[in-house]
C-alpha positions in Angstrom: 35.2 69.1 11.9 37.1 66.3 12.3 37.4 64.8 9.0 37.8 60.9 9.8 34.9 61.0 12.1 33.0 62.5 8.8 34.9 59.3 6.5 33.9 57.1 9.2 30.3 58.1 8.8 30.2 57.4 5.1 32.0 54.5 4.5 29.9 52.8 7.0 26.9 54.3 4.8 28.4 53.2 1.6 28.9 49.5 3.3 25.4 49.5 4.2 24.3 50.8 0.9 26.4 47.5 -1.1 23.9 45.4 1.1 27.0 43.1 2.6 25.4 39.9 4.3 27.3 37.1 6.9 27.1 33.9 6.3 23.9 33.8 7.8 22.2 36.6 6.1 22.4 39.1 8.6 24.0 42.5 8.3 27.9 42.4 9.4 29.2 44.3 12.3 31.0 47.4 11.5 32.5 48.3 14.8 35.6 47.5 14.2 35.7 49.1 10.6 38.5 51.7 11.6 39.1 55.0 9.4 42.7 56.8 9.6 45.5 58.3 7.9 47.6 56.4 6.1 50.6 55.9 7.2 52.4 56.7 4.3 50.9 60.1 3.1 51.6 59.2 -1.0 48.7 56.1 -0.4 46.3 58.5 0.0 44.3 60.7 2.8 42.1 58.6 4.2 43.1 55.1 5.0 40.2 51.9 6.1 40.5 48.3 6.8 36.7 47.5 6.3 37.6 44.6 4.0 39.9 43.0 6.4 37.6 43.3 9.0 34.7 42.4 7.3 36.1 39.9 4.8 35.7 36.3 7.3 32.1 37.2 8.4 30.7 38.1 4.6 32.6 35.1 3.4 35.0 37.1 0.7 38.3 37.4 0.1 39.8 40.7 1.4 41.0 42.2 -1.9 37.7 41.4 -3.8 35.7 42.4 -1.1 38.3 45.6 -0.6 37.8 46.2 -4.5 33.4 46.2 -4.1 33.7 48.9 -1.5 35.7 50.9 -3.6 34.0 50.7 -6.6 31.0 52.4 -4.6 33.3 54.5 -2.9 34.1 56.5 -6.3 30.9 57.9 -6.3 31.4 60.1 -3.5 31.7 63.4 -4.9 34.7 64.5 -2.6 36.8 61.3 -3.9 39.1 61.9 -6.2 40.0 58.6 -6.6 40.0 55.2 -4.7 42.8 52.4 -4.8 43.6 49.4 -3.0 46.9 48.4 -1.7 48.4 45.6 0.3 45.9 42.6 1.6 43.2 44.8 1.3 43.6 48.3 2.5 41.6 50.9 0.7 43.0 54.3 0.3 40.6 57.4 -0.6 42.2 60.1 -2.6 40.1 63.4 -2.0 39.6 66.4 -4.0 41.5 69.6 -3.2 37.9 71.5 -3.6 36.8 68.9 0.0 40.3 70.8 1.9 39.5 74.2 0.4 35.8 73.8 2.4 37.7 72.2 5.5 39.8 75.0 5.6 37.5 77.5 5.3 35.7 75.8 8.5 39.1 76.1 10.0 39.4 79.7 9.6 36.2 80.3 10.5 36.6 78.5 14.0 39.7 80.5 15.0 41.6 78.8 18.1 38.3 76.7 18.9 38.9 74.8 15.9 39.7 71.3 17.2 37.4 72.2 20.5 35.2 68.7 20.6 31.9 67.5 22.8 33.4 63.8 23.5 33.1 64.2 27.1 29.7 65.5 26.8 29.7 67.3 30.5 31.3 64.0 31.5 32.4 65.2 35.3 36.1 64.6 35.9 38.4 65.2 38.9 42.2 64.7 38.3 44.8 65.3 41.6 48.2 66.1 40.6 50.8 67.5 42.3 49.8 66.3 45.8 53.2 66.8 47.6 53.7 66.7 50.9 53.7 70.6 52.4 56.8 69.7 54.1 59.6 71.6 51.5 59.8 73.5 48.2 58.5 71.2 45.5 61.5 69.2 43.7 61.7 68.5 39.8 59.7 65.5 40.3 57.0 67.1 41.3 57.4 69.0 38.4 56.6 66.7 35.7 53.5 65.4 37.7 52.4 68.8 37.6 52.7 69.6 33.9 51.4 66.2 33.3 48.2 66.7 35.3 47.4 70.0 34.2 47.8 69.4 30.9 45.7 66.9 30.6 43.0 68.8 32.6 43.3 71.2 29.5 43.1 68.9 27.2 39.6 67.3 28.4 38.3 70.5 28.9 39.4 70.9 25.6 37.3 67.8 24.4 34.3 68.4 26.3 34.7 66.9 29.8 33.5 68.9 33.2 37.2 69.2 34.6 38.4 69.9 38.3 42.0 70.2 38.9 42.4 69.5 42.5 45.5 69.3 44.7 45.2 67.0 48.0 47.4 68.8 51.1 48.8 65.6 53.5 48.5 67.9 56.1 48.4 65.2 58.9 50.7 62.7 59.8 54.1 61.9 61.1 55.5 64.1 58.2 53.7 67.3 59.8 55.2 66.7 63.1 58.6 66.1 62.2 58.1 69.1 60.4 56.9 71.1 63.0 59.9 69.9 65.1 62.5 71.3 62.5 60.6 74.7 62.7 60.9 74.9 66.3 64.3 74.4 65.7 64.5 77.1 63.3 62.2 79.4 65.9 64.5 78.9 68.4 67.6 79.8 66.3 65.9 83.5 65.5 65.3 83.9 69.2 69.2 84.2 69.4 69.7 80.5 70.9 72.5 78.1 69.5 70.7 75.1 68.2 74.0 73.5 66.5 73.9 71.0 63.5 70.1 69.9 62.7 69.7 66.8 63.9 69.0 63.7 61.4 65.4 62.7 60.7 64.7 66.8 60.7 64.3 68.8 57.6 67.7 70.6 56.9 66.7 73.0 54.3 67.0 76.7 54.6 63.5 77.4 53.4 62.6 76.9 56.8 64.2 80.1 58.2 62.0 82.6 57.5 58.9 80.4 59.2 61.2 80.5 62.4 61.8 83.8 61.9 58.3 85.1 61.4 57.2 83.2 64.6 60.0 84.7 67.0 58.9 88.1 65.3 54.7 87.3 66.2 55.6 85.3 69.4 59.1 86.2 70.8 59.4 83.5 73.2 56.0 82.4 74.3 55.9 79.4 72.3 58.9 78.1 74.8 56.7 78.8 77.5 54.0 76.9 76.6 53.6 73.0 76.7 55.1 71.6 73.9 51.9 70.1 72.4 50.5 73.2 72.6 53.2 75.5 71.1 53.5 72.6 68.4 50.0 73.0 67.4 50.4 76.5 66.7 53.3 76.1 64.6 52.1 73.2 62.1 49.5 75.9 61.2 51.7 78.6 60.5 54.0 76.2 58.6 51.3 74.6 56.9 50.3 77.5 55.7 54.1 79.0 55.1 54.5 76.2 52.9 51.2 76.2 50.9 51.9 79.5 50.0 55.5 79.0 48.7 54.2 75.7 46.7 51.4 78.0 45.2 54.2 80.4 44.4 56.2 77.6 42.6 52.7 76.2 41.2 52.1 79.8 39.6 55.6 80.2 38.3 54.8 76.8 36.2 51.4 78.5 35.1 49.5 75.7 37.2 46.8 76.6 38.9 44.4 74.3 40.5 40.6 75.0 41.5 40.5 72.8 45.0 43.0 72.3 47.3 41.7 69.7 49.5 43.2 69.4 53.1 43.5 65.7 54.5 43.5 67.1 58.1 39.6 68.0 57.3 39.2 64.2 56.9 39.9 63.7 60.9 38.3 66.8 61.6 34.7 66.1 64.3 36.5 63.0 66.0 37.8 61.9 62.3 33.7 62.1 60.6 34.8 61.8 57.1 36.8 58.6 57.8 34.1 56.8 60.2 31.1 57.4 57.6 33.6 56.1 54.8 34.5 53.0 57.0 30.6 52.7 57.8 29.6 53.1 54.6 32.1 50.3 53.4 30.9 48.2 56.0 27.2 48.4 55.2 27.9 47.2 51.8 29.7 43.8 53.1 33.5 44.9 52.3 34.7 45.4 56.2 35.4 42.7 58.8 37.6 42.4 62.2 40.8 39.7 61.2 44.4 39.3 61.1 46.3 39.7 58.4 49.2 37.4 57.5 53.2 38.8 57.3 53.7 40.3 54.0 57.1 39.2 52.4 59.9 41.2 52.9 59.7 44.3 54.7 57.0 45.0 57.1 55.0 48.0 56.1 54.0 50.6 58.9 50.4 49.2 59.3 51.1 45.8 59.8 49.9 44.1 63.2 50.2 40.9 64.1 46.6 40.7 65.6 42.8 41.1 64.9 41.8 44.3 63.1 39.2 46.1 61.1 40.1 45.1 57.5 38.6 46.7 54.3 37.9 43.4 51.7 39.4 45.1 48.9 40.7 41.5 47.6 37.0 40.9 46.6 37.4 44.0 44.0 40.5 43.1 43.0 43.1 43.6 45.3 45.9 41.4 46.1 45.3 41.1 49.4 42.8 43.2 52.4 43.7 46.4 53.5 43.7 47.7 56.9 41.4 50.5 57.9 41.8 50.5 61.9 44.6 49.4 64.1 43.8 47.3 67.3 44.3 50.3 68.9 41.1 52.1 67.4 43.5 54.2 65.4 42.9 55.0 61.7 45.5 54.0 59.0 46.9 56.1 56.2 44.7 54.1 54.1 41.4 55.0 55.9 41.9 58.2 54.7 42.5 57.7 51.5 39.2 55.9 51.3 37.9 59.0 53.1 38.9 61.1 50.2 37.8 59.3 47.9 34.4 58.8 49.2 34.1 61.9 49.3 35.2 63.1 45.4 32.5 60.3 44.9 29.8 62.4 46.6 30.9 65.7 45.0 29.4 63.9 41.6 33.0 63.0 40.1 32.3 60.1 37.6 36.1 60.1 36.6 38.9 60.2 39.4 42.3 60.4 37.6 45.8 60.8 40.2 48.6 61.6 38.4 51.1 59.6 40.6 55.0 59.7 40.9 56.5 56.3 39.8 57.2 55.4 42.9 53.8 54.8 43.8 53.1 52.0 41.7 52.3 49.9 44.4 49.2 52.1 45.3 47.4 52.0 42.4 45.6 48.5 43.2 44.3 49.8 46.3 42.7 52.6 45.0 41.3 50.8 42.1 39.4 48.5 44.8 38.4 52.0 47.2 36.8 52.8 43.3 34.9 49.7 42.8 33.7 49.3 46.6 32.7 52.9 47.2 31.0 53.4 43.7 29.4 49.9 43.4 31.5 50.0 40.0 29.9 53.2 38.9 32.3 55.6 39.1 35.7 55.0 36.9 39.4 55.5 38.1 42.7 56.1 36.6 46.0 56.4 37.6 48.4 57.9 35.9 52.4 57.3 36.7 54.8 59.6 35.9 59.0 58.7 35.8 61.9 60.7 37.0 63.3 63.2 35.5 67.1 63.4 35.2 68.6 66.8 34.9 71.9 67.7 32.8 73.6 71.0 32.2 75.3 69.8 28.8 75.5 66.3 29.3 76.5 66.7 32.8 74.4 65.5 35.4 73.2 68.7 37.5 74.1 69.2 41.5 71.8 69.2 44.0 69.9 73.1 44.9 71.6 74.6 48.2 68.3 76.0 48.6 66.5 72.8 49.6 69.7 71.0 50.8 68.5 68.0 50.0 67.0 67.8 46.0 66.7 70.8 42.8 63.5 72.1 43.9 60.9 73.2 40.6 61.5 76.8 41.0 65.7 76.5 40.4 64.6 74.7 37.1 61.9 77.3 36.2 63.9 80.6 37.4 67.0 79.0 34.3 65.5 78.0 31.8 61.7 79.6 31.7 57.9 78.0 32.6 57.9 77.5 28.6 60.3 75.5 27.8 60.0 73.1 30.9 55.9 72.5 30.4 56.6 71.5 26.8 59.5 69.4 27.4 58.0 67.4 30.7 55.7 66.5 27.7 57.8 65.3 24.9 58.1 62.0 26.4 55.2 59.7 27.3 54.9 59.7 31.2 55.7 56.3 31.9 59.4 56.8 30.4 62.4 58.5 32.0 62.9 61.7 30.6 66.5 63.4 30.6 66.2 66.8 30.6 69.0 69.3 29.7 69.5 72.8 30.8 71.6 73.7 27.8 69.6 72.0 25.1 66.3 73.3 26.1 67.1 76.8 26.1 69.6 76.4 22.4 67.9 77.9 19.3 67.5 75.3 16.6 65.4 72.6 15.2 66.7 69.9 17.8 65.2 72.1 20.9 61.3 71.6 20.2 59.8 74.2 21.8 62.3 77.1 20.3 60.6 75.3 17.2 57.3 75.1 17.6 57.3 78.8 19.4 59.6 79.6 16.4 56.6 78.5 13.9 54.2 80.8 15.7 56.4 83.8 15.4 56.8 83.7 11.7 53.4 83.2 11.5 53.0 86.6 12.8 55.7 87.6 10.6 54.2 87.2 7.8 51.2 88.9 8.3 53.2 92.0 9.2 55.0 91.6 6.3 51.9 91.5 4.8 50.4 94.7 5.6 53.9 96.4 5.6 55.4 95.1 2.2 52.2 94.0 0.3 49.4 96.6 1.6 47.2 93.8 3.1 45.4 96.2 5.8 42.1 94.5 5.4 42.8 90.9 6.9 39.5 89.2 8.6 38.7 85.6 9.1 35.9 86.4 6.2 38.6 87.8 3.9 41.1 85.0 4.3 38.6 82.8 3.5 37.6 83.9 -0.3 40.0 82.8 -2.2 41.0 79.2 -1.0 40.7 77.2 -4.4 43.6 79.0 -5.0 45.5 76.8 -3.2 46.4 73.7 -5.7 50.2 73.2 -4.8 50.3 69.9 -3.4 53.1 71.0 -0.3 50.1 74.1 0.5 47.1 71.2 0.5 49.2 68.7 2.3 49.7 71.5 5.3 45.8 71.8 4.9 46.1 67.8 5.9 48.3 68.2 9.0 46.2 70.8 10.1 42.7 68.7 9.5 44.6 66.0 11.9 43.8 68.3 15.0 40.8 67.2 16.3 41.2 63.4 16.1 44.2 64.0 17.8 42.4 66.1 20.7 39.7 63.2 20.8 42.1 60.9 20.8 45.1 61.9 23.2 41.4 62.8 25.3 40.3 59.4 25.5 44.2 57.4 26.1 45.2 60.5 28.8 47.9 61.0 26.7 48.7 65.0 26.5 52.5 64.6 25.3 50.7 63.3 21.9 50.0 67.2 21.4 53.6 68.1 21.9 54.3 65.9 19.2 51.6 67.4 17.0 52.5 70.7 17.5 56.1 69.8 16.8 55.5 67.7 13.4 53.0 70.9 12.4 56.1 73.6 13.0 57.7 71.4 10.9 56.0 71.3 8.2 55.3 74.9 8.3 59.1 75.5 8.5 59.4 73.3 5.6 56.5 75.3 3.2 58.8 78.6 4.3 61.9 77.5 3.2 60.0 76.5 -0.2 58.9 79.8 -0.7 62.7 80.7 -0.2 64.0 78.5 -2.9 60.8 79.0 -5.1 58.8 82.6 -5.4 56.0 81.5 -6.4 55.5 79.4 -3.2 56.1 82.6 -1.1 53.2 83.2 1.1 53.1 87.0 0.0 52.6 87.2 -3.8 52.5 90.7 -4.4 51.2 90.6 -8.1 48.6 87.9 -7.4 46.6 89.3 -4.3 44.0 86.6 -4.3 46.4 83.9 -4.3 48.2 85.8 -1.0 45.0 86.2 0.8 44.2 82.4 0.3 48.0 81.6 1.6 47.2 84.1 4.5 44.4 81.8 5.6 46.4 79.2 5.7 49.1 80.7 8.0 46.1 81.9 9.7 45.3 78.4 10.6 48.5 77.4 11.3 48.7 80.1 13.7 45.4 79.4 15.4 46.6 75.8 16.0 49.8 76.6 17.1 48.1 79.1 19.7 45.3 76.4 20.9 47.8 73.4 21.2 49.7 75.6 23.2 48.1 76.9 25.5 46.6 73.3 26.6 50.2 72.9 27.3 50.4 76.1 29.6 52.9 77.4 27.2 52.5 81.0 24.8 52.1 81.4 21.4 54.9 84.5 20.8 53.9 86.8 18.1 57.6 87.1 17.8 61.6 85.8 18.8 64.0 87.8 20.2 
């Protein structure tokens, strides 16, 4: 349950029940009554600014409005007591009987504790990774893909109809340069001497093998062939070469998406996808033949300096029209992104959320005007912008990977350090702020490495219920057991981790509805902590240790609370991608 959705509910009752009136006799509007934590844990557990709010419409000042509402508050019979503080904050006190039932619940749920129905089957599509299937993916890529498929966890998590889909720009320019350097790379297995690769062509050595597994099928048939035809052939066996080595890398990052969606389908039939988009825009008054003016500065690549068809995307709030067809009859890059997402649009998608590399920024206007135009405002779009990353090795910044020639490809990171540690730490900054990450520190064994903490705090979980059963003779341990003997628990440090834990599911609803997955890293980190902290209490104090040998009621209660923990721990994690160890070596 989530505990200030439950406090929200009755203080709203209890304002209702005090018969508040505006000015003008009507009942006040409770909307913006908020209900939270405190943000200093000694005011209290539940924190409300419904006199504040409320104060200017019922015509009372805030403290004796603040000091009504509490007075009916007391009566609740989980309120242990009810104060007021500052210019009209009331804090709620509750009774340790109130967190010995929201544990119990807790223990009950297991690792769906925290699982919410906010999305309600609300049907979502988020694209993430998207990168070009011209190379092995770099570290940028990376955090675009941790970010995306976390938060496709997460609103899964909370209730939403997720599909994590991954858009291939299989056509373009890119696919024939690329299909150039191969034949270069063909030609060198065939024995020939094709010298330095020339600039403009891609470099890397991850090309080889393609040219070599195309003299082995071919020998030298594709030479004999006209070039068009020979080039054909080879952009689909390095399309699919490369696919297969970004699924590899995907997988080694535990990411796995349920669509991959190829762009060369949108010009597929004479380009079908993109006409009926274009048509469909066009029947709904956002298309018309015109010039556009010069941008300042540079030119961009669809820029012509005479009439064409233009998408009207100022009129849903662009800053300026879009090309969708050259004078030449040609489609622009843009047409196909319309194409695409026309056609999420049609799959039933009410959500479209791209997670997007910083760099493009600039696109994110556009899209929001494809959204409006193609949906007639029904269906919602989001995009999601995610900064570099900087690598160190020990403060020092890190070379580029031989491998790709050119960048430090996802798999070099991965293969050091370990798919845990780089999923949690691509988290533990917000996306829209550079994150430095370093090779050495994420892989060091102390408190100032988070994940070695957080997984840490799962491992002694599981420590302490072997020690449990081996030291203390605990072999009967279910969830119905743990769960007996919770008023046991009256030491404020035990009820106080019952409070971090009862924080859970308003934080899922609530990193849910901002996008926001890294505020679960942070969670999961402040709740290792405090478990660390009750640990080294029962080190300095026996009688906080969680295995009381003469006092087996009191242990089983303590064991349901490390049971929660735990059960947290394993749940947050694993919307991360990352595991919950059962121990540390």
């Amino acid at each position: 349950m989530n505990i200030f959705a439950d406090f929200d509910a009755r203080i709203k009752k209890t304002l209702q029940s005090i018969d508040l009136k505006t000015k003008d006799g009507d009942a006040p509007d409770l909307s913006r009554v908020s209900v939270e934590p405190p943000r200093d844990p000694s005011h209290g557990d539940i924190a409300t600014n419904a006199a504040m709010v409320l104060s200017k419409a019922v015509g009372e000042a805030p403290r004796e409005l603040a000091a009504r509402i509490a007075a009916a508050l007391e009566a609740d019979a989980d309120v242990a007591s009810v104060n007021v503080a500052g210019p009209g904050f009331i804090n709620l006190q509750l009774k340790d009987s109130y967190w010995h039932r929201e544990l119990a619940g807790m223990i009950e749920s297991g690792t769906d504790y925290g699982r919410s129905a906010l999305g309600a089957g609300r049907k979502v599509n988020v694209e993430y990774v998207s990168a070009n299937p011209t190379g092995p993916m770099h570290v940028g890529h990376c955090r675009g893909a941790v970010v995306g498929d976390a938060l496709a966890n997460l609103l899964k998590f909370a209730g939403y109809d997720v599909t994590k889909e991954y858009y291939i720009n299989d056509a373009g320019a890119q696919i024939d340069v690329l299909a150039r350097s191969v034949m270069l790379r063909y030609r060198e297995a065939l024995g020939d001497e094709i010298g330095e690769i020339p600039s403009g062509l891609y470099p890397g050595d991850y090309l080889v093998p393609v040219g070599e597994a195309l003299a082995s099928e071919y020998g030298r048939q594709l030479l004999q062939m006209p070039e068009e035809e020979a080039l054909a052939i080879i952009k689909d066996r390095t399309i699919d070469a490369m696919m297969a080595m970004i699924r590899a890398d995907l997988d080694a990052l535990n990411v796995h998406h349920d669509v991959f969606f190829s762009e060369r389908s949108l010009h597929a039939e004479n380009a079908r996808a993109i006409r009926s988009a274009i048509n469909d825009l066009t029947l709904k008054g956002h298309v018309y033949k015109g010039k556009l003016p010069p941008p300042k500065g540079q030119l961009p690549d669809d820029w012509e300096d005479r009439e064409q068809t233009l998408f009207r995307s100022t009129d849903v709030g662009d800053d300026m029209d879009r090309p969708l067809m050259k004078s030449d009859g040609s489609f622009t890059y843009f047409a196909a992104d319309v194409a695409y997402f026309k056609n999420k649009y049609d799959r039933g998608f009410e959500e479209m959320i791209y997670v997007l590399g910083a760099d493009h920024g600039g696109y994110v206007k556009r899209l929001e005007a494809v959204a409006r135009a193609v949906s007639g405002g029904k269906a919602e779009f989001t995009a999601i912008l995610c900064q570099l990353v900087r690598l160190f090795r020990a403060g020092e910044p890190v070379r580029m990977s031989k491998r790709s020639g050119e960048f430090v490809t996802l798999r070099d990171v991965v293969d050091e350090v370990g798919r845990d540690p780089v999923r949690f730490m691509m988290l533990y900054r917000k996306n829209d702020a550079p994150l430095d990450f370093d090779f050495a520190k994420v892989t060091e064994h102390s408190k100032d490495n988070p994940v070695f903490y957080v997984q840490y705090a799962s491992a002694r979980c599981h420590s302490v219920f072997r020690q449990a059963k081996e030291q203390g003779g605990f072999t009967d341990l279910d969830r119905e057991t743990l769960a007996r003997h919770l008023d046991k628990l009256t030491d404020e440090s035990e009820i106080a981790l019952v409070r971090k834990l009862a924080e859970y599911p308003r934080l899922i609803e609530a990193a849910a509805l901002h996008q926001e997955p890294h505020r679960l890293a942070f969670y999961l980190y402040d709740l290792a902590s405090a478990f660390h902290a009750q640990w080294n209490k029962g080190t300095e104090n026996p009688d906080l240790r969680f295995i009381k040998v003469n006092d087996p009621d009191l242990s089983l209660a303590r064991l349901g609370l490390v049971q929660v923990v735990s059960d947290v721990l394993a749940s947050g994690l694993s919307i991360i991608g990352a595991d919950a160890p059962t121990e540390m070596r």
